[in-house]
Backbone as CSV, one residue per row, in Angstrom:
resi,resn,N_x,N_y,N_z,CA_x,CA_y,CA_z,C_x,C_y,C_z
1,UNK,22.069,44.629,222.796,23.470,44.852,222.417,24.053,46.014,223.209
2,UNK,23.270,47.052,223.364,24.113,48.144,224.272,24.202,47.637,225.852
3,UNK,23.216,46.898,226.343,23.891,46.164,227.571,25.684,45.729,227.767
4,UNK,25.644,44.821,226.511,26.868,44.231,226.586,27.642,44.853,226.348
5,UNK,27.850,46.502,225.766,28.249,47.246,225.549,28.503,48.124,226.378
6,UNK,27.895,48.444,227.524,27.911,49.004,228.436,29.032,47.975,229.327
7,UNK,28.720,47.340,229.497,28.542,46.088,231.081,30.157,45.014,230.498
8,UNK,30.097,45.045,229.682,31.506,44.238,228.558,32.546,44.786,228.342
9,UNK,33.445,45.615,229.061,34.254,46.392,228.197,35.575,45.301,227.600
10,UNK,35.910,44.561,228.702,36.595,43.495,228.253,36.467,42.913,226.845
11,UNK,35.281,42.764,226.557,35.078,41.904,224.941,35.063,42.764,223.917
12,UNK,34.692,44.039,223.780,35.289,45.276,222.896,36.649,45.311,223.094
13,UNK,37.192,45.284,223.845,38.807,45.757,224.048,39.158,44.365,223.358
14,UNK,38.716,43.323,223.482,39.481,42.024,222.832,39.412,42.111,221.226
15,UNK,38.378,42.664,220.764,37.858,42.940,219.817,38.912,43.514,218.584
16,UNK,39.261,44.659,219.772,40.029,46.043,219.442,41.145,45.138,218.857
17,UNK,41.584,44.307,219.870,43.162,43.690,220.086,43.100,43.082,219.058
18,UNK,42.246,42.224,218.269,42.205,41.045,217.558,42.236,41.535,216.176
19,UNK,41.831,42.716,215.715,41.782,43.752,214.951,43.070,43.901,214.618
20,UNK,44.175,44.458,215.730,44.923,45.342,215.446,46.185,43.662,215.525
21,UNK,46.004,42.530,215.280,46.581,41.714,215.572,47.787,41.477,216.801
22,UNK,46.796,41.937,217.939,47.829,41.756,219.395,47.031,40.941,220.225
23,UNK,47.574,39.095,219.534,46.347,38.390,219.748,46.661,37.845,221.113
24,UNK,47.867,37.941,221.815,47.968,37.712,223.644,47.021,38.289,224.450
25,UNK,46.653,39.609,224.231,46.182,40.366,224.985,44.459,39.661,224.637
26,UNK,44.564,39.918,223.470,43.277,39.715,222.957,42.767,38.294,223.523
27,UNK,43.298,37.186,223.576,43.363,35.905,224.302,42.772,36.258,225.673
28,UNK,43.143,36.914,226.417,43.529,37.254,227.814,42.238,37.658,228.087
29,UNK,41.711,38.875,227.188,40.765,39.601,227.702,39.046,38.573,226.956
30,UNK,39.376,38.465,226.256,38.161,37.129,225.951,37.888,36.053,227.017
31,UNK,39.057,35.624,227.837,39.263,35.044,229.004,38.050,35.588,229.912
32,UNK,39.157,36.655,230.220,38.063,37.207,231.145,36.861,37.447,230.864
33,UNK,36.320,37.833,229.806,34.997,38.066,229.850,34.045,36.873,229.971
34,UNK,34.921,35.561,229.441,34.377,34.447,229.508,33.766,34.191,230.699
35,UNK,34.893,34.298,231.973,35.002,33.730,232.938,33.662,34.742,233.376
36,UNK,33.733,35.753,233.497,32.926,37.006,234.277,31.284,36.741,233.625
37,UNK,31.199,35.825,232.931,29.701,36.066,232.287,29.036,33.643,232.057
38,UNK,30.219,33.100,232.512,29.556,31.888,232.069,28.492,31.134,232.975
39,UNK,28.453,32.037,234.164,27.260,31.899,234.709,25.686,32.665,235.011
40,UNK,26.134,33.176,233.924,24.977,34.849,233.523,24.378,34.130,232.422
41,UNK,22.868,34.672,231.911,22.241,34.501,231.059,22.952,34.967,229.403
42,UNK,24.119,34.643,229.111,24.252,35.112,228.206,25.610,33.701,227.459
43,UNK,24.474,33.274,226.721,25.572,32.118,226.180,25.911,32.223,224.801
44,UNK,24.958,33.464,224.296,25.492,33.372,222.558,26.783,34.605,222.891
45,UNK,27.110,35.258,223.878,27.801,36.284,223.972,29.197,35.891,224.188
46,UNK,29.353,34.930,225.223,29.930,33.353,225.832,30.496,32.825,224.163
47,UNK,29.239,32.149,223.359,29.911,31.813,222.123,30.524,33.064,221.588
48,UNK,29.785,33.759,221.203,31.013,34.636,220.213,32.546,34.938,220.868
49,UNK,32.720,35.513,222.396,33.907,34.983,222.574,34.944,34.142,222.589
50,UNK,34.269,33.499,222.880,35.017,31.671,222.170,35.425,32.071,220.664
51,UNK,34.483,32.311,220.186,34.509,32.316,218.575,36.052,33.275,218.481
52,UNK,35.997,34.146,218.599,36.873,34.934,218.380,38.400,35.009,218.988
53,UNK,38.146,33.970,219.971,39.334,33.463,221.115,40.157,32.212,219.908
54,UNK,39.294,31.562,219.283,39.407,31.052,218.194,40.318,31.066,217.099
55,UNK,39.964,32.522,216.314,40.571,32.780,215.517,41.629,33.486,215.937
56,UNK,41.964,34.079,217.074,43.609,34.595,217.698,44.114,33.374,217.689
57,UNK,44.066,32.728,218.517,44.756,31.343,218.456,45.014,30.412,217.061
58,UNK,43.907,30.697,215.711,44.273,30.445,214.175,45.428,31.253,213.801
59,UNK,45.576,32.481,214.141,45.930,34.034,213.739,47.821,33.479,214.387
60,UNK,47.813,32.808,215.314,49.126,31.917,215.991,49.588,30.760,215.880
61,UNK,48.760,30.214,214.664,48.849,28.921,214.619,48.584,27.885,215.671
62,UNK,47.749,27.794,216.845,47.980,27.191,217.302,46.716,26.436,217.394
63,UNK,46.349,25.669,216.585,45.754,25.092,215.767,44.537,24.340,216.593
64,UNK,44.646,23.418,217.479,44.608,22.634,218.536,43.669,23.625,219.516
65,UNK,44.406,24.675,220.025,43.422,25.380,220.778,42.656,26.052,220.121
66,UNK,42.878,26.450,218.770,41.777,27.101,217.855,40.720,26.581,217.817
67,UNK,40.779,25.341,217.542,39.838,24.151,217.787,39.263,24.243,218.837
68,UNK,39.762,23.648,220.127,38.834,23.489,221.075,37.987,24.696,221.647
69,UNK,38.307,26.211,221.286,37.748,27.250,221.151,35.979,27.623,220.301
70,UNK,36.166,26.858,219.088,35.580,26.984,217.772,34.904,25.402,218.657
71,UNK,34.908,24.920,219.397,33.383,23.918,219.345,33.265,24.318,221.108
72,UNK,34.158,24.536,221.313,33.520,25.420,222.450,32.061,26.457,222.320
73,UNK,32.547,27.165,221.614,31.351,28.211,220.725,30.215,27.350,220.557
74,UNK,31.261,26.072,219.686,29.428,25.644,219.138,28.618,24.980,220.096
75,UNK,29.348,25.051,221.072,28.362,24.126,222.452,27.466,25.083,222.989
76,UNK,28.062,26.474,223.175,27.160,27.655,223.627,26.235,27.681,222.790
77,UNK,26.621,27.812,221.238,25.419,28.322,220.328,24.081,27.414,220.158
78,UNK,25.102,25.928,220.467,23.744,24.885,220.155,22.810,24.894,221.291
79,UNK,23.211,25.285,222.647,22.385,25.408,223.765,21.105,26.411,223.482
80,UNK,20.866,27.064,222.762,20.248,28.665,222.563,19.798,28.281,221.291
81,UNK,20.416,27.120,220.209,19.784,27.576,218.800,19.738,28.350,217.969
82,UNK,21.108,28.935,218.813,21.749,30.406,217.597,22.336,29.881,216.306
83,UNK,21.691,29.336,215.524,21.446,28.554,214.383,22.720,29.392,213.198
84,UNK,23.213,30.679,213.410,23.746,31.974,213.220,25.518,31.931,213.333
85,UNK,25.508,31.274,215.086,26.298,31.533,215.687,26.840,29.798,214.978
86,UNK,26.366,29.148,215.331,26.702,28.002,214.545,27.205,27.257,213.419
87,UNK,26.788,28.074,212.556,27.142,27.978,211.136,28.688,28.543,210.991
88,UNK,29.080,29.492,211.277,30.116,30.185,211.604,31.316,29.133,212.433
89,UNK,30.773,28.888,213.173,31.758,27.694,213.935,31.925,26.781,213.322
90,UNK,31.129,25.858,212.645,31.018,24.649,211.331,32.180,25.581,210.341
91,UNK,31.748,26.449,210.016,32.729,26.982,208.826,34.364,27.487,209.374
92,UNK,34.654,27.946,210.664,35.647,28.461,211.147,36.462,27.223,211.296
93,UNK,35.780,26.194,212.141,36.236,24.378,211.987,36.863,24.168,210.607
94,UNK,35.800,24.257,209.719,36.296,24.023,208.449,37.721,24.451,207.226
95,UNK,37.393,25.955,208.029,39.023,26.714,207.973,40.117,25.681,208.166
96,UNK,40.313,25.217,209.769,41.238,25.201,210.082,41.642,23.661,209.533
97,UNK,40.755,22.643,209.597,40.936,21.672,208.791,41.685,21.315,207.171
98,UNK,41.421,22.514,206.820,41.943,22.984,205.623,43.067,23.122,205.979
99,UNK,43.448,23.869,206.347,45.028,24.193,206.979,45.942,23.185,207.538
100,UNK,44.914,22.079,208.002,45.565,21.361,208.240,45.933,19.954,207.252
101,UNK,45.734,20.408,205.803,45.053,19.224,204.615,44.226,18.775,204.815
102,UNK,43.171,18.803,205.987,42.357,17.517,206.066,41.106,17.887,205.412
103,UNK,40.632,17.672,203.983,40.162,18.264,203.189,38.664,17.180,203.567
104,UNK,38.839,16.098,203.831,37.543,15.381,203.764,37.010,15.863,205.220
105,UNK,37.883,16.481,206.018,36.791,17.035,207.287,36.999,18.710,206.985
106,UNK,37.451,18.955,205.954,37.085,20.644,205.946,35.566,20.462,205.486
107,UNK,35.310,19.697,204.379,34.220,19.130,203.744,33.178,18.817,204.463
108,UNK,33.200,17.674,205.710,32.234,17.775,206.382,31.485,18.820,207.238
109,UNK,32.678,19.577,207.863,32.597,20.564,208.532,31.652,21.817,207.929
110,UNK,32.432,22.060,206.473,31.943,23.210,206.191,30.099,23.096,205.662
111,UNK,29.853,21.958,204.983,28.818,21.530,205.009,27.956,21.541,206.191
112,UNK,27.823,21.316,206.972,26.987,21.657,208.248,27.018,23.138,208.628
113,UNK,28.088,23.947,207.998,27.978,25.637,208.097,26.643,25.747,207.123
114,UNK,26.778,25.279,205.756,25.642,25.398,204.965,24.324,25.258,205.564
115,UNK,24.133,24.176,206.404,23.162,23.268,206.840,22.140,24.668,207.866
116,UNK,23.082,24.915,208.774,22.733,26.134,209.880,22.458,27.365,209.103
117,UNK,23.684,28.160,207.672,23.243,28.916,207.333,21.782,28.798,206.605
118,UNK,21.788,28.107,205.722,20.137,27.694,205.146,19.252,28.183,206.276
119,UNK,19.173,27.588,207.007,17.999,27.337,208.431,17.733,29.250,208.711
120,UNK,18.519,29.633,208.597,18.852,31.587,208.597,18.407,32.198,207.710
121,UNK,18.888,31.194,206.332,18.912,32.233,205.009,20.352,33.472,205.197
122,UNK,21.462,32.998,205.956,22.549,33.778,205.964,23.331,33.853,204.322
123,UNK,22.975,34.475,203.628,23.824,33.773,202.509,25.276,34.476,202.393
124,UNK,25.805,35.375,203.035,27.336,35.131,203.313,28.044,33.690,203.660
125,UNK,27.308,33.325,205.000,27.819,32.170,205.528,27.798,30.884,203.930
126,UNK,26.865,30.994,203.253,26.632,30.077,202.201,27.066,30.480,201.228
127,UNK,27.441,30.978,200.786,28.724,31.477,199.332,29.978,31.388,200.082
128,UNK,30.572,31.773,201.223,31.690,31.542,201.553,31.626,30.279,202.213
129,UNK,30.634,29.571,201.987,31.128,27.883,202.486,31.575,27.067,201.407
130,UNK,30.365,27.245,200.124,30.506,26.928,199.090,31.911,27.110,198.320
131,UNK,32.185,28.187,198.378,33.931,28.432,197.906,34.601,27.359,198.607
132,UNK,34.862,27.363,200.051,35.563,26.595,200.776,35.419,25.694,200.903
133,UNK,34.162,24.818,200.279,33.952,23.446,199.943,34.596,23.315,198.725
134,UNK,34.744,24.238,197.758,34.777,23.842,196.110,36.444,23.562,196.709
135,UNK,37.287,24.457,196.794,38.664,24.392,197.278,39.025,22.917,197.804
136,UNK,37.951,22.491,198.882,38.761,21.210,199.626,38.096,19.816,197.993
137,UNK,37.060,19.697,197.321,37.526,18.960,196.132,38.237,19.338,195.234
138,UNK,38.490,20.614,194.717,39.665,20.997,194.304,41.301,19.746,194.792
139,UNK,41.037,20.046,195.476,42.265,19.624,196.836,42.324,17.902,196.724
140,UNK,41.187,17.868,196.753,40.948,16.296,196.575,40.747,15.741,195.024
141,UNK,41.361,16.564,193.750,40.806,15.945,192.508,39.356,15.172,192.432
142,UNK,38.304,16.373,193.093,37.045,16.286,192.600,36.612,17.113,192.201
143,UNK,36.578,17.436,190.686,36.361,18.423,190.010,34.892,18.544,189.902
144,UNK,34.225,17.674,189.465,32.350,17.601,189.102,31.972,18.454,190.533
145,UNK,32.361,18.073,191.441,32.137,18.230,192.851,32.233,19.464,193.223
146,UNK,33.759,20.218,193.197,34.039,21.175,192.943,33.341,22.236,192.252
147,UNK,33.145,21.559,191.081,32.427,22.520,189.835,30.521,23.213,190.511
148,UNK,30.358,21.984,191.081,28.851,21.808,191.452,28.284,23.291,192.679
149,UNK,29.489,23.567,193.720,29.374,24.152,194.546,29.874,25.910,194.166
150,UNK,30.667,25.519,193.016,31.014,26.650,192.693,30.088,27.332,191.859
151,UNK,29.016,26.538,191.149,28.085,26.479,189.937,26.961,27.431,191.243
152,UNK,26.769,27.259,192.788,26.030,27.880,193.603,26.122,29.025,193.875
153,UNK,27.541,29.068,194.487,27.841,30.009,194.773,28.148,31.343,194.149
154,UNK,28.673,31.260,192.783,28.173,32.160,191.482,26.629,32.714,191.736
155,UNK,25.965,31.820,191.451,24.237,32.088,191.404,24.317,32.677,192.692
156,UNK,24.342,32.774,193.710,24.265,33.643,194.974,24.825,35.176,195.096
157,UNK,26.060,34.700,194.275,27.351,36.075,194.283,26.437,36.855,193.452
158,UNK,25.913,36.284,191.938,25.692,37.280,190.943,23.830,37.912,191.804
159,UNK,22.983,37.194,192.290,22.144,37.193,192.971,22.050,38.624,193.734
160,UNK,23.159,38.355,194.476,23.655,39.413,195.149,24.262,40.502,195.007
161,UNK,25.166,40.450,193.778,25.970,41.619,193.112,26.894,41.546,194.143
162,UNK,27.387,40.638,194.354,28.843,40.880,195.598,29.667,40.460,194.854
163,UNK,30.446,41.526,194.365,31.651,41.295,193.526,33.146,40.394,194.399
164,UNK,32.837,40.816,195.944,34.242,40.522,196.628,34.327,38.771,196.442
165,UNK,32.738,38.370,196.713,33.078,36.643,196.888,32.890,36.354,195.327
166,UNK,31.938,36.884,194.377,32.110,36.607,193.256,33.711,36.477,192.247
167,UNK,34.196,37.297,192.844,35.779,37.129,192.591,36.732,35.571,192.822
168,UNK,36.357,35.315,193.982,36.701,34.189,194.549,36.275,33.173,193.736
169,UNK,35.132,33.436,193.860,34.124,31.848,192.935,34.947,32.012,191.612
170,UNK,34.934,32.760,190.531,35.483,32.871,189.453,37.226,32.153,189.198
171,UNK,37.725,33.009,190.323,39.174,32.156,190.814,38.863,30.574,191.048
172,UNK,38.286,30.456,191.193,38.539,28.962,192.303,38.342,28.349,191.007
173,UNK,36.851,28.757,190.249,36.646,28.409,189.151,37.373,27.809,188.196
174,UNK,38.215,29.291,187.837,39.625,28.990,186.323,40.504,27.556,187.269
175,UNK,40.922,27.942,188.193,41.812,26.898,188.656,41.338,25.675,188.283
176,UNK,40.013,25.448,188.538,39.517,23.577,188.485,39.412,23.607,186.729
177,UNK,39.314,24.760,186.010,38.774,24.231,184.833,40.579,24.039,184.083
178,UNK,41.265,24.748,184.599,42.588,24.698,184.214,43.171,23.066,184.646
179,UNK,43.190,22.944,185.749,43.298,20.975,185.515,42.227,20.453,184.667
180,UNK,41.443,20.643,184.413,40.852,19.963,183.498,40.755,20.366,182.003
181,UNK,42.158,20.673,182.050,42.758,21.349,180.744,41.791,21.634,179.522
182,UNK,40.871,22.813,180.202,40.070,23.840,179.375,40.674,25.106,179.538
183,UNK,41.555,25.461,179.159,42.565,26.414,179.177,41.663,28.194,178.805
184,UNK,40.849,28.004,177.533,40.309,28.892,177.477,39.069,29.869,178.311
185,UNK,38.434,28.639,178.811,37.435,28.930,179.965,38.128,29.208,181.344
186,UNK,39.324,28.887,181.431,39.448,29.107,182.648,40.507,30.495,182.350
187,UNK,40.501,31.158,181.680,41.467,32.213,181.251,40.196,33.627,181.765
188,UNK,39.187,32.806,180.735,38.185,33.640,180.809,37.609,33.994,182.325
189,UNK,37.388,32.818,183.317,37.042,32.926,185.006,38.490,33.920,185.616
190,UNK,39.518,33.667,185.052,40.618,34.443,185.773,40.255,35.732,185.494
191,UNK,40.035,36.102,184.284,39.595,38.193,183.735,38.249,37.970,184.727
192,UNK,37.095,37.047,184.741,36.479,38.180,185.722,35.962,38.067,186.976
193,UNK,37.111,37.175,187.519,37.809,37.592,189.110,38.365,38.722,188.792
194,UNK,39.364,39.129,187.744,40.146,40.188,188.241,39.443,41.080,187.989
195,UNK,37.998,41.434,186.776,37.163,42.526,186.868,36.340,42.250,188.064
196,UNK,35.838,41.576,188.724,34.982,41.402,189.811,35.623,41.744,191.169
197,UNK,37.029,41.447,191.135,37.610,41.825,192.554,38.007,42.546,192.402
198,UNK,38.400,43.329,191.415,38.603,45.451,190.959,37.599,45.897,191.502
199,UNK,36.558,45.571,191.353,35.164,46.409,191.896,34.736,45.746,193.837
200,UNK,35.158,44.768,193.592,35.077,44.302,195.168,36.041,44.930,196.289
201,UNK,36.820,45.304,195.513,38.423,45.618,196.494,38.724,44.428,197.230
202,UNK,38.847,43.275,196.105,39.777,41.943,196.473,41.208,41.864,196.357
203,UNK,41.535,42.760,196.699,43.088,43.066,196.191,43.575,41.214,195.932
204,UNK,43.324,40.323,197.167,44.425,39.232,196.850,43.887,38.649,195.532
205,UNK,42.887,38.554,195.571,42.246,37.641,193.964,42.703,38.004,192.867
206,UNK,42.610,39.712,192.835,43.111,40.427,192.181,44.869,39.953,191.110
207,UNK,45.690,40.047,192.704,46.968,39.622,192.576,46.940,38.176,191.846
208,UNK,46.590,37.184,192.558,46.457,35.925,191.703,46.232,35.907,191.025
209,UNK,45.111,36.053,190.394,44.787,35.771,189.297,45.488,37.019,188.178
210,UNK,45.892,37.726,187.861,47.045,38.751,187.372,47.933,37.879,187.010
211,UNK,48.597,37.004,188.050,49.247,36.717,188.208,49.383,35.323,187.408
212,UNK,48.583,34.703,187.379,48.451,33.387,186.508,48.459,33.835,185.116
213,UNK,47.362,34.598,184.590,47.455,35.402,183.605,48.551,35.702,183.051
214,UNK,49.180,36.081,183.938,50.697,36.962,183.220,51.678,35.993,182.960
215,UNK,51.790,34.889,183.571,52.458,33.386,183.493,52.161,32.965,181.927
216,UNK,50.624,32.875,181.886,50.356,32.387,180.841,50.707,32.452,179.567
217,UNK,50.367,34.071,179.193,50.860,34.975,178.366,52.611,34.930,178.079
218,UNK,53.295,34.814,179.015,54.574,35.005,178.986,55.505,34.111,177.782
């Protein structure tokens, strides 16, 4: 890593840019580093730029090249077996599919993030797939389905004591149990997202779910 650190300044500076959301520049300089290294021994480095060339172009909507960015990546990562780098791309895919309604390929997509994270034992990548799977049956009035992934990802969150995604799961939670007009259980998942993302510093979960709450009550 301090090689590329040394020898890369381009892909830190894109880094910087993508951060501070000045995603032209940031575009530009991922470019270059692309270009300056795709015939060098370094293809998971190659993917992560992609990767991140990716999400500027999500960050702009421009959906299409986000895409061809995000399997760009996964062509580098699958060359190498960065099993890591992969999962991440399955799930970043899966993002944008979402965004775009297409809930039965956020679904496939994000599922094969699972598939790669497993193979790791990444379990970020696998609680935040699991959410983003529960969401696209959500999306699709598949609640059992929904319920099933969210029923995981809990067990991982609490596993873990990660209040930030445990927040999420809890949210996503009340929502599916609220169409399935269990009003009380899902009152109860909304309080502890909002105690779980108090301690996570989830501010948005936070807000939502407050926010439903306070609807309710009203």
């Amino acid at each position: 890593m301090g090689e590329l650190i040394n020898e890369s300044n381009s892909f830190l500076e894109a880094n910087k840019y993508l951060a501070e959301g000045i995603y032209e520049k940031a575009i530009e300089l991922y470019e270059k580093f692309i270009n300056d290294n795709l015939n060098k021994d370094r293809l998971k480095d190659v993917g992560r730029a992609y990767h991140n060339m990716g999400v500027a172009y999500d960050n702009q909507k421009k959906y299409d090249l986000s895409m061809e960015c995000f399997n760009k990546a996964l062509e580098c990562h699958s060359k190498n077996d960065n099993y890591k780098g992969m999962s991440w791309a399955y799930f970043s895919m899966g993002l944008i599919y979402g965004t775009l309604n297409k809930f039965e390929d956020m679904v496939a997509s994000t599922k094969k993030a699972i598939d790669f994270g497993l193979k790791i034992g990444d379990l970020e990548i696998i609680i935040k797939s699991c959410n983003s799977i529960a969401h696209a049956f959500t999306q699709l009035n598949k609640y059992p389905e929904s319920l099933k992934y969210l029923a995981q990802a809990l067990e991982i969150g609490q596993d873990l004591g990660d209040s930030f995604y445990l927040s999420e799961s809890y949210y996503l939670k009340g929502i599916v149990l609220e169409k399935l007009n269990l009003k009380k259980e899902a009152k109860d998942c909304f309080a502890l997202a909002i105690e779980e993302g108090a301690k996570g510093q989830n501010e948005k979960i936070v807000a939502l779910a407050f926010s439903i709450l306070s609807e309710r009550q009203a």
